[in-house]
C-alpha positions as semicolon CSV with decimal commas, in nm:
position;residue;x (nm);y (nm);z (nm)
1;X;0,000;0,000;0,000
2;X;0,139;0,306;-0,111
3;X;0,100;0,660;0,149
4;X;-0,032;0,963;-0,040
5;X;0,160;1,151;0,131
6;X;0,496;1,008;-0,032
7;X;0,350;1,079;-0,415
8;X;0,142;0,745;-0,361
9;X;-0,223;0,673;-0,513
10;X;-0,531;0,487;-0,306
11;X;-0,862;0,432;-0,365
12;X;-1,122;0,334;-0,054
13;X;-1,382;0,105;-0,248
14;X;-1,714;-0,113;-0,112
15;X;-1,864;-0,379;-0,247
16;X;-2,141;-0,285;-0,443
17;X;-2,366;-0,576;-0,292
18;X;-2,225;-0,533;0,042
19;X;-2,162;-0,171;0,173
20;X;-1,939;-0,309;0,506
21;X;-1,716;-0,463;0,285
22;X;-1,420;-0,248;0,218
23;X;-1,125;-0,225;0,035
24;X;-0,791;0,031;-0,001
25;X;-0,652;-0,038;-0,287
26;X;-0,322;0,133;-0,467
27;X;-0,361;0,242;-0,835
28;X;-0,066;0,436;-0,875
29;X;-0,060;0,792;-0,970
30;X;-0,169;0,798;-1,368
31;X;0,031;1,006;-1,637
32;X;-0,176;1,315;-1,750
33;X;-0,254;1,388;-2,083
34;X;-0,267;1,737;-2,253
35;X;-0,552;1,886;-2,122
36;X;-0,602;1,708;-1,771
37;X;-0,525;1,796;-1,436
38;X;-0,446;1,539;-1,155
39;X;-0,624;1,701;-0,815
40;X;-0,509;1,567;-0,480
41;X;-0,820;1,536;-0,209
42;X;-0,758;1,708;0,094
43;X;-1,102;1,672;0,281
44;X;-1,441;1,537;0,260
45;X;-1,737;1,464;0,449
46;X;-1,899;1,178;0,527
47;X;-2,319;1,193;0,575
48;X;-2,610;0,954;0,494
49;X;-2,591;1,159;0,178
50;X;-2,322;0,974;0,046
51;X;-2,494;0,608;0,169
52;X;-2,775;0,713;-0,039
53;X;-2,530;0,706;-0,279
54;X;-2,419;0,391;-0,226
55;X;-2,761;0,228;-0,225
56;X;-2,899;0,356;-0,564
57;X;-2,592;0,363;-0,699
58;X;-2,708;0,134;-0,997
59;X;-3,027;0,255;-1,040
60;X;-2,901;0,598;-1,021
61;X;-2,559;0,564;-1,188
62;X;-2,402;0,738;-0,874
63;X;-2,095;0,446;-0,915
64;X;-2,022;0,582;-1,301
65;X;-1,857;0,892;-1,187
66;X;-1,559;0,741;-1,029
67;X;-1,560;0,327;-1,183
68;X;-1,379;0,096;-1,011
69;X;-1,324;-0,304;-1,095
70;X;-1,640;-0,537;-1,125
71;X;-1,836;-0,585;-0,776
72;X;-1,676;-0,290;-0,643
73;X;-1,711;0,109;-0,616
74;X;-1,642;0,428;-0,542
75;X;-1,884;0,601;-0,338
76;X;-1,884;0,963;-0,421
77;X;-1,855;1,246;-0,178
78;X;-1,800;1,622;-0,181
79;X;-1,481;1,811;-0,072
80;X;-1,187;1,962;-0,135
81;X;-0,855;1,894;-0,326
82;X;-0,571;2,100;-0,460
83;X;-0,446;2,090;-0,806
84;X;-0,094;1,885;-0,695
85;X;-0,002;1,914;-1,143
86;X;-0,172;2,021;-1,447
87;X;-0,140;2,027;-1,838
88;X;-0,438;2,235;-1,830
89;X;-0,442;2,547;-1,958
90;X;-0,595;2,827;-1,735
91;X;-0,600;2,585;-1,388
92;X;-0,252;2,606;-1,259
93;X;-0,091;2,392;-0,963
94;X;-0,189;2,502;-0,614
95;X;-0,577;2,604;-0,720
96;X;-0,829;2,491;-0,448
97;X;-1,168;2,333;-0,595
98;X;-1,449;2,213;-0,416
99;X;-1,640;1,952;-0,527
100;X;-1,753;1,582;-0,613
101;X;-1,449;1,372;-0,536
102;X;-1,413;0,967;-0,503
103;X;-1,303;0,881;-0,206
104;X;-0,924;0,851;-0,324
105;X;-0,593;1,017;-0,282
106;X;-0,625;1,175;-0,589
107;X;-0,833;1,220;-0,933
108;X;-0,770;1,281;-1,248
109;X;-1,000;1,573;-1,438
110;X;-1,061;1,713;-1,775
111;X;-1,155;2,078;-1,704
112;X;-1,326;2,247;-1,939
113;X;-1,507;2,598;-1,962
114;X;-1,298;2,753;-1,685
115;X;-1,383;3,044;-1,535
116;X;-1,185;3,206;-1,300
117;X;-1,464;3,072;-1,028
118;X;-1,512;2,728;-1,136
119;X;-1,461;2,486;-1,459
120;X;-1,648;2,124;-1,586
121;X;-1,461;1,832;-1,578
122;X;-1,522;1,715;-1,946
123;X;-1,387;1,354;-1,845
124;X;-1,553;1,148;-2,117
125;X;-1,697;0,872;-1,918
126;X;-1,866;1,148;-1,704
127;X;-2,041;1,316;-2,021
128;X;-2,372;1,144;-1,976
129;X;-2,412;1,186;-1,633
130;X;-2,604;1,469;-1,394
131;X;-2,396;1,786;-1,527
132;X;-2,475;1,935;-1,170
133;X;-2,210;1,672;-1,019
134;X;-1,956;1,777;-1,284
135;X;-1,899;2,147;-1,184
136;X;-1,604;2,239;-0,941
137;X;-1,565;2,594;-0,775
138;X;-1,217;2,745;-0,773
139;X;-1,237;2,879;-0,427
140;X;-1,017;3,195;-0,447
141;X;-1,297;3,292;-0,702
142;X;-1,579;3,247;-0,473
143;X;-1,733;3,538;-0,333
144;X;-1,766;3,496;0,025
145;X;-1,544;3,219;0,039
146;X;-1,439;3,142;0,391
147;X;-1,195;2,878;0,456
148;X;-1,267;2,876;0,874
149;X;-1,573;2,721;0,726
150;X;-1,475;2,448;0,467
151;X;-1,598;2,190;0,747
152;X;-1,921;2,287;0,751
153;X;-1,988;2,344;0,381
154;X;-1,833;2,030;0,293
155;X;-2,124;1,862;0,548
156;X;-2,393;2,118;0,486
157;X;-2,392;2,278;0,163
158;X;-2,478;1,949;-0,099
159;X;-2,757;1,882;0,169
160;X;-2,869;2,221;0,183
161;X;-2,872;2,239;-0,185
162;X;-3,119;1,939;-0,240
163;X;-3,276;2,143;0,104
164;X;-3,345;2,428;-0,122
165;X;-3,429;2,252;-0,437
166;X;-3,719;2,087;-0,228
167;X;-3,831;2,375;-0,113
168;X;-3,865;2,576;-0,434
169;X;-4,022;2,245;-0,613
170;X;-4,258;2,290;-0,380
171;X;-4,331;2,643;-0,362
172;X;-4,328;2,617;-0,768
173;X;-4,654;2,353;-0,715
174;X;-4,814;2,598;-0,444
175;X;-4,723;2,310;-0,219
176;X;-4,989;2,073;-0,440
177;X;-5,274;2,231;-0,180
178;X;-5,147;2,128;0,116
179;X;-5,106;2,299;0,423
180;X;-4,887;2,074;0,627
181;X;-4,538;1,945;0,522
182;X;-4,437;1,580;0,703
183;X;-4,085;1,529;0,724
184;X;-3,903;1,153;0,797
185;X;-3,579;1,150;0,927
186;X;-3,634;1,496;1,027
187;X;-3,263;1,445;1,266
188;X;-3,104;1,433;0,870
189;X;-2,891;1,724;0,780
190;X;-3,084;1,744;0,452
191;X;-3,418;1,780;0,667
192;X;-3,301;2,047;0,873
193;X;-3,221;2,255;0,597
194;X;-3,605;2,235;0,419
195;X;-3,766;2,255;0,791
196;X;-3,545;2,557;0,839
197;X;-3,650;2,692;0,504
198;X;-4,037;2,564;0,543
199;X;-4,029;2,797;0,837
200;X;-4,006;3,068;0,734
201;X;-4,341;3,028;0,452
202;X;-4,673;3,163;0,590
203;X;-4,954;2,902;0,597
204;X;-4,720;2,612;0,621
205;X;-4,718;2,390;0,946
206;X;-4,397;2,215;0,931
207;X;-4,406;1,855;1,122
208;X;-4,068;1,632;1,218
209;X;-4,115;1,257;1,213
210;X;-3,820;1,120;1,436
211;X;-3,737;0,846;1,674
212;X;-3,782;0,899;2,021
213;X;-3,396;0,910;2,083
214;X;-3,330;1,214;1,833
215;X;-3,670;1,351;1,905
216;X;-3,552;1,622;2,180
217;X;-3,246;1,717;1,961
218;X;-3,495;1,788;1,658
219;X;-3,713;1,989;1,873
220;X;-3,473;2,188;2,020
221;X;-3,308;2,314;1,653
222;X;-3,697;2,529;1,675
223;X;-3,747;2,426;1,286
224;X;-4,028;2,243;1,344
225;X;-4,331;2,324;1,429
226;X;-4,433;1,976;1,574
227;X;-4,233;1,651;1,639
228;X;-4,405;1,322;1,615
229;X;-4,187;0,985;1,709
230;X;-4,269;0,715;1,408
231;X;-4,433;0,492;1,709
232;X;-4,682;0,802;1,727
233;X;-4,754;0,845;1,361
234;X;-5,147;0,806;1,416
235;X;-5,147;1,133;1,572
236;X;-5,065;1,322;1,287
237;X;-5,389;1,520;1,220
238;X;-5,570;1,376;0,897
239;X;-5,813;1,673;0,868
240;X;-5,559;1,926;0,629
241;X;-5,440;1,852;0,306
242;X;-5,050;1,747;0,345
243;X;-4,749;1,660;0,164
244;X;-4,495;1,359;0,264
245;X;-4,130;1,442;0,243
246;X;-3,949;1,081;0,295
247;X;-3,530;1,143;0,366
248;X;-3,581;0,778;0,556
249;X;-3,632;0,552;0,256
250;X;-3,752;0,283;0,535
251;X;-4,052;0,103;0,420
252;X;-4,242;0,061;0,754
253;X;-4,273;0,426;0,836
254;X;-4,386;0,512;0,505
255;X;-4,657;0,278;0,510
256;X;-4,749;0,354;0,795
257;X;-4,776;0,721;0,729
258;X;-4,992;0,665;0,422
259;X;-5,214;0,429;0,532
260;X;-5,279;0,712;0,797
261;X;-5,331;0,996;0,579
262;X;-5,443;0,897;0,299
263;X;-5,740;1,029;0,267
264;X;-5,512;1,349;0,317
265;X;-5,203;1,322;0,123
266;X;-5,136;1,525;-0,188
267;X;-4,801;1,408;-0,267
268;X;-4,563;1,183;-0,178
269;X;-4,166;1,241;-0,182
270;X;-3,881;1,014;-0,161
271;X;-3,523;1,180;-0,107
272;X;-3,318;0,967;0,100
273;X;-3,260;0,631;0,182
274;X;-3,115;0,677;0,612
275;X;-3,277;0,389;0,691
276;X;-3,170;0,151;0,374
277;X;-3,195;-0,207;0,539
278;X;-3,567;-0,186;0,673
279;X;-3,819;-0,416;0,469
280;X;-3,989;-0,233;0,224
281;X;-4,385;-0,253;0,174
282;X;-4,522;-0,524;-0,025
283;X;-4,786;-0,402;-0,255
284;X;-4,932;-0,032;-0,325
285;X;-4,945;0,170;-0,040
286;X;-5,266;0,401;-0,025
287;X;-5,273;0,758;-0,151
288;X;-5,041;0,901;-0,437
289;X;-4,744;0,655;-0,540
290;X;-4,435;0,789;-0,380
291;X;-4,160;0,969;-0,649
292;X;-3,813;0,991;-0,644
293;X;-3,698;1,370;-0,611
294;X;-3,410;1,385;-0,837
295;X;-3,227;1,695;-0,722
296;X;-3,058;1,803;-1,031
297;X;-3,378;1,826;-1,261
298;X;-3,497;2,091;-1,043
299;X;-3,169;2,287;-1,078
300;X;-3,179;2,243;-1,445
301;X;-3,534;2,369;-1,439
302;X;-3,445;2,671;-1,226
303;X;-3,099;2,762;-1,434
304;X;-3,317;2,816;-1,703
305;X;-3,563;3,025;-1,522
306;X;-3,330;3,180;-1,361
307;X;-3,039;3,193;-1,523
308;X;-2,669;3,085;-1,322
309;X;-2,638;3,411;-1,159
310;X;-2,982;3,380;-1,033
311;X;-3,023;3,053;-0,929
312;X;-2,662;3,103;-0,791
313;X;-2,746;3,422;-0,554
314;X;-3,093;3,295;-0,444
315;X;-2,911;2,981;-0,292
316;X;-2,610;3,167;-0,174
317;X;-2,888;3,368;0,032
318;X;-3,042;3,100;0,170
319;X;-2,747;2,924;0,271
320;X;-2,597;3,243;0,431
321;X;-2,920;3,235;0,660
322;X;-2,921;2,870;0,749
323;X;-2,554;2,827;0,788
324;X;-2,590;3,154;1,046
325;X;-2,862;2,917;1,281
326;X;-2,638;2,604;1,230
327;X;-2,399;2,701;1,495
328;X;-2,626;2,628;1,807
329;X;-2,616;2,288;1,696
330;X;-2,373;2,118;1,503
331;X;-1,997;2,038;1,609
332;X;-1,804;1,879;1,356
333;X;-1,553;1,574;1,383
334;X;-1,238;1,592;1,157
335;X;-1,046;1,231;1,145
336;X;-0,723;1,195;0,967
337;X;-0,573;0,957;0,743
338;X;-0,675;0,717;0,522
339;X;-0,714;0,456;0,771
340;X;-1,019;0,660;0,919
341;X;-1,205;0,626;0,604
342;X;-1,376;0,269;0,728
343;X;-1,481;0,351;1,084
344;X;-1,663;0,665;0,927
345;X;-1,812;0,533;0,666
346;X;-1,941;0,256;0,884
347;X;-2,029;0,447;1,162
348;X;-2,275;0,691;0,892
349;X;-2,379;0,375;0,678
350;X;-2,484;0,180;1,012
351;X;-2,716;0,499;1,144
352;X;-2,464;0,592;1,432
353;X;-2,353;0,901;1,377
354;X;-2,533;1,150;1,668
355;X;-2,809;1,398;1,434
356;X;-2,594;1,711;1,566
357;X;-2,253;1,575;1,506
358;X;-2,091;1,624;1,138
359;X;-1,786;1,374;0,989
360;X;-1,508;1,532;0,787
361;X;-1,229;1,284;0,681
362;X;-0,888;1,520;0,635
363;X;-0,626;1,323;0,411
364;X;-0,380;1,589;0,374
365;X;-0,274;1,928;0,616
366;X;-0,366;2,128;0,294
């Protein structure tokens, strides 16, 4: 095994049928071609984000971006490198990006329509995929860009983002009618930031489904406007038109939640997958058929509205306001080394990581 540090290459890799089973395995550093540029990760973070990953990563194509041998994968996450050589024109050696990274030593990119705030790795295998996943920031181009708080925008900001993009698809469907918003897994990073940002819409009663051990930590964040433990779920007032926001992916819960409101529900959203080894329902559940929320077709949908810029300042905005109510409750671990990859990833993947605590793997001092 070969230590980055010494000019090395690893890769961290799970098996794609079994996400305990790990592997670190030494690729070597490739040779760069004219017109790529070999990045070196520095840090990452590690959230049930990046299991979701994991679990719908064939369904979703989330193990194309960075391929790995047969049975095996590389489960994306977002972070920061630094540009350790290039043969790229206009991205010189030292540039900090931000962005989606493998969980490796290193990558190898293809940027393309650089600005002097970010560029698009033009990789070819990456061509068909989610353009949204393909954009890197150049930090010293990044307005605002604060680097006392890389830790919490590499755990909070790709959350927040789907956060926001939830938000607006709602707001863009005047909620589909409803009047209450029911959020599972509401202890999940990504439902903190839409309760935060449901809170702040007139007319909207924003409601926290949570087990009883996180339920005092999700009340306390004062997002929510009611907390309900999943054993309590028949509480949940069936006499207002409501929408289902799922960030738990666990069948039994959202059974149980339809088969209670029905009669209610306009729509039903899946985001997440926290809870990926509970049983799934057998059979239709009643009310509308639950639908993926595919993040990046709302920020397509948006650009073009929008425009960059806009879409761009409207989420810088937001984020600026959640990020500012963030600091009552989230401390944030940073582990070092390569060999802390595992416990992490097992410790998030498993469902053990405490709902106020945040993961950041460092690999390098830089």
């Amino acid at each position: 095994m070969v230590d980055p540090t010494t000019g090395g290459s690893m890769d961290f890799e799970v098996k794609r049928d079994d996400l305990r089973a790990t592997r670190t395995v030494d690729h070597g550093v490739p040779s760069l071609d004219d017109g790529q540029a070999l990045l070196r990760v520095s840090r990452f973070a590690l959230t049930a984000n990046n299991v979701t990953y994991a679990v719908v990563g064939e369904t979703m194509s989330y193990w194309s971006f960075f391929p790995a041998d047969d049975g095996w994968g590389r489960v994306p996450v977002w972070g920061y490198a630094n540009v350790e050589s290039s043969r790229a024109q206009g991205l010189p050696e030292g540039d900090r990006v931000y962005g989606y990274l493998p969980m490796s030593s290193h990558l190898v990119v293809t940027p393309t329509r650089l600005t002097d705030a970010s560029f698009v790795d033009a990789t070819p295998h990456r061509s068909g995929l989610p353009p949204a996943y393909n954009q890197y920031q150049r930090v010293a181009g990044v307005a605002g860009y604060d680097p006392a708080r890389e830790q919490e925008y590499a755990v909070l900001r790709p959350l927040f983002v789907t956060s926001f993009l939830i938000d607006d698809w709602l707001d863009d469907n005047s909620m589909f009618g409803a009047r209450s918003v029911v959020l599972a897994s509401a202890s999940s990073k990504t439902a903190l930031g839409l309760a935060h940002l449901l809170s702040g819409r007139e007319g909207v009663d924003v409601v926290g489904l949570t087990s009883e051990r996180n339920a005092e930590f999700v009340s306390s964040v004062g997002y929510y406007d009611n907390v309900v433990t999943y054993d309590k779920i028949t509480t949940l007032p069936t006499d207002e038109p409501s929408v289902f926001v799922d960030m738990a992916g666990g069948g039994r819960v959202l059974a149980d939640v339809h088969r209670h409101l029905a009669g209610s529900l306009q729509r039903s959203c899946l985001v997440g997958i926290t809870h990926w080894e509970d049983e799934q329902p057998s059979g239709d559940v009643p009310g509308p058929p639950p639908a993926f929320f595919f993040a990046p077709d709302q920020l397509v949908k948006r650009r073009a509205d929008w425009g960059a810029d806009g879409l761009d300042s409207r989420i810088e905005r937001a984020w600026n306001e959640f990020v500012a109510s963030v600091d009552g409750w989230l401390t944030i671990d940073e582990h070092h080394g390569f060999d802390a990859i595992e416990p992490t990833w097992l410790e998030v993947l498993e469902g053990r990581a405490a709902p106020n605590k945040g993961h950041v793997v460092a690999l390098s001092d830089a």
